[in-house]
Residue frames as qw, qx, qy, qz and C-alpha x, y, z in Angstrom:
[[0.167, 0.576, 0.754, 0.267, -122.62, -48.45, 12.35],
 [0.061, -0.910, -0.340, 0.231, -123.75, -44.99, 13.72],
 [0.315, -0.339, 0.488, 0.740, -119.96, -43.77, 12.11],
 [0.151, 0.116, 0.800, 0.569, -121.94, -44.61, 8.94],
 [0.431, 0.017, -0.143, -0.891, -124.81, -42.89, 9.44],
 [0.583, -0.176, -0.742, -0.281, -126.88, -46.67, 10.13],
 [0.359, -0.300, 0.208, -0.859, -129.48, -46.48, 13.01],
 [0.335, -0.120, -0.933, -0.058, -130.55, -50.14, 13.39],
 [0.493, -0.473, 0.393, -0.615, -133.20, -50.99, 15.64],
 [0.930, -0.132, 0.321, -0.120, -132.81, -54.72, 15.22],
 [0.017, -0.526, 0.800, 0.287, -130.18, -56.99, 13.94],
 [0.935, 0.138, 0.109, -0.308, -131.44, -60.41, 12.01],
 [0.425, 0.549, -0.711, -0.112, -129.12, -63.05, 11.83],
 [0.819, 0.101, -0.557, -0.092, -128.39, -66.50, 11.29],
 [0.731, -0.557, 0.394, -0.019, -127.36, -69.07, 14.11],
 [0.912, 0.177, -0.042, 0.368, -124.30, -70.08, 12.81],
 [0.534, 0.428, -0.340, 0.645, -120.61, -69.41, 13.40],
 [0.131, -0.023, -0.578, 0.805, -119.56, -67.03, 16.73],
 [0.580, -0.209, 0.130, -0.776, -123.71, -66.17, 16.70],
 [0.662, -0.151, -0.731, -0.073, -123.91, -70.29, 17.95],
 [0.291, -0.051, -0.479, 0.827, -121.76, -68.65, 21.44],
 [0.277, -0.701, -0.649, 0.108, -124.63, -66.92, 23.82],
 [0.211, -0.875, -0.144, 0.412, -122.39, -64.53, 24.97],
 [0.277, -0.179, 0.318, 0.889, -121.06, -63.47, 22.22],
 [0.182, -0.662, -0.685, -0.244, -124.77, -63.02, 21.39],
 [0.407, -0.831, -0.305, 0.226, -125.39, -61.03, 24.50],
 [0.586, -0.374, 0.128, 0.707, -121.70, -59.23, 23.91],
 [0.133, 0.410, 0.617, 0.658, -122.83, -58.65, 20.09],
 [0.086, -0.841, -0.392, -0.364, -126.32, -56.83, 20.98],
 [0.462, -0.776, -0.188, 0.385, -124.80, -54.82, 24.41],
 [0.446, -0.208, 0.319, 0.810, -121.47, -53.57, 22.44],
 [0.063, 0.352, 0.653, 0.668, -124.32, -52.27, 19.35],
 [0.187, 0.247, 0.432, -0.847, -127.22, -51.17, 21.65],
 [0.612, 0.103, -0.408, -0.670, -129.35, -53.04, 19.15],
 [0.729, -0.147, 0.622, -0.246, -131.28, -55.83, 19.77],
 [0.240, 0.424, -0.820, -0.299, -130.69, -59.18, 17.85],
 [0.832, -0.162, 0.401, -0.347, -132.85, -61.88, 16.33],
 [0.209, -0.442, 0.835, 0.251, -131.74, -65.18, 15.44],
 [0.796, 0.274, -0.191, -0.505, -132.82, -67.53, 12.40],
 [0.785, -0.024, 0.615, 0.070, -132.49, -71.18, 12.42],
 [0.745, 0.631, -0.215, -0.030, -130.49, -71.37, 8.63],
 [0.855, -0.081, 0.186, 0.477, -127.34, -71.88, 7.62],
 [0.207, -0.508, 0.188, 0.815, -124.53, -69.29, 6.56],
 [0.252, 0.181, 0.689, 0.655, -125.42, -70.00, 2.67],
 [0.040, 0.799, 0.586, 0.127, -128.89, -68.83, 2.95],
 [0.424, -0.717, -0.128, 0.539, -127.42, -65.57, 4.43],
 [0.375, -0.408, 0.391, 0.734, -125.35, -64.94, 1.45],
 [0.146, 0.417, 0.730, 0.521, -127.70, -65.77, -1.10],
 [0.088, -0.847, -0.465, 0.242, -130.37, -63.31, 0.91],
 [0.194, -0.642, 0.135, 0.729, -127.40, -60.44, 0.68],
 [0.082, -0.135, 0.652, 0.742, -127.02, -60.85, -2.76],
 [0.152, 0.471, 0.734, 0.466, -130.02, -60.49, -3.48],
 [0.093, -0.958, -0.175, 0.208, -130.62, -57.17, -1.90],
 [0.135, -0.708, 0.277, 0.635, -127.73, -55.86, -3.14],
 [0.187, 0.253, 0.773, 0.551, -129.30, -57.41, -6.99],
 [0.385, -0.025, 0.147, -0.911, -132.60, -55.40, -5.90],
 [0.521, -0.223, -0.725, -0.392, -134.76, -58.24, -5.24],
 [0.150, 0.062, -0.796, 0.583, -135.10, -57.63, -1.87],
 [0.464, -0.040, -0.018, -0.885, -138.94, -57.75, -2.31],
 [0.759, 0.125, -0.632, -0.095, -138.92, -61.44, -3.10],
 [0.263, 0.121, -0.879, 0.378, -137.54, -61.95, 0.46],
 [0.566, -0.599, -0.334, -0.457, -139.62, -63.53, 2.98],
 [0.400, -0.672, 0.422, -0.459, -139.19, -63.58, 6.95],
 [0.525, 0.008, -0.824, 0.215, -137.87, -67.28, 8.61],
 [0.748, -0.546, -0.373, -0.054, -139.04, -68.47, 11.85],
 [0.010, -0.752, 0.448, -0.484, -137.61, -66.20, 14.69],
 [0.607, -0.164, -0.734, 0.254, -135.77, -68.90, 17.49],
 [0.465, -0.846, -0.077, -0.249, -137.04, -67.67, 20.97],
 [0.285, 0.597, -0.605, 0.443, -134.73, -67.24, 23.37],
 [0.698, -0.214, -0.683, -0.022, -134.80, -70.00, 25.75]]
């Protein structure tokens, strides 16, 4: 990311696929040096969200319910 000139200070992403896996969670945000939150969805919602920032509607989106970490 930082190759690319992108500066995160958070990641948002779905629980689903290898972000179900804790430590690949924990592996994910240490390897980045970003923190990471997670959304109770499914992958679909994910895709439909991209595409629509990369349609420019990304005004229309709204925030999900952040899962705590337990």
């Amino acid at each position: 990311m930082r190759e690319n000139n992108l500066h995160p200070t958070i990641i948002r992403i779905e629980k689903a696929n290898l972000f179900f896996e804790h430590v690949f969670i924990k592996s994910f945000a240490n390897e980045t040096g970003v923190a990471v939150e997670l959304y109770e969805n499914d992958g679909s919602l994910g895709a439909a969200l991209g595409a629509g920032v990369g349609a420019g509607f990304s005004n229309h989106i709204v925030k999900h319910t952040l899962i705590l970490d337990q």
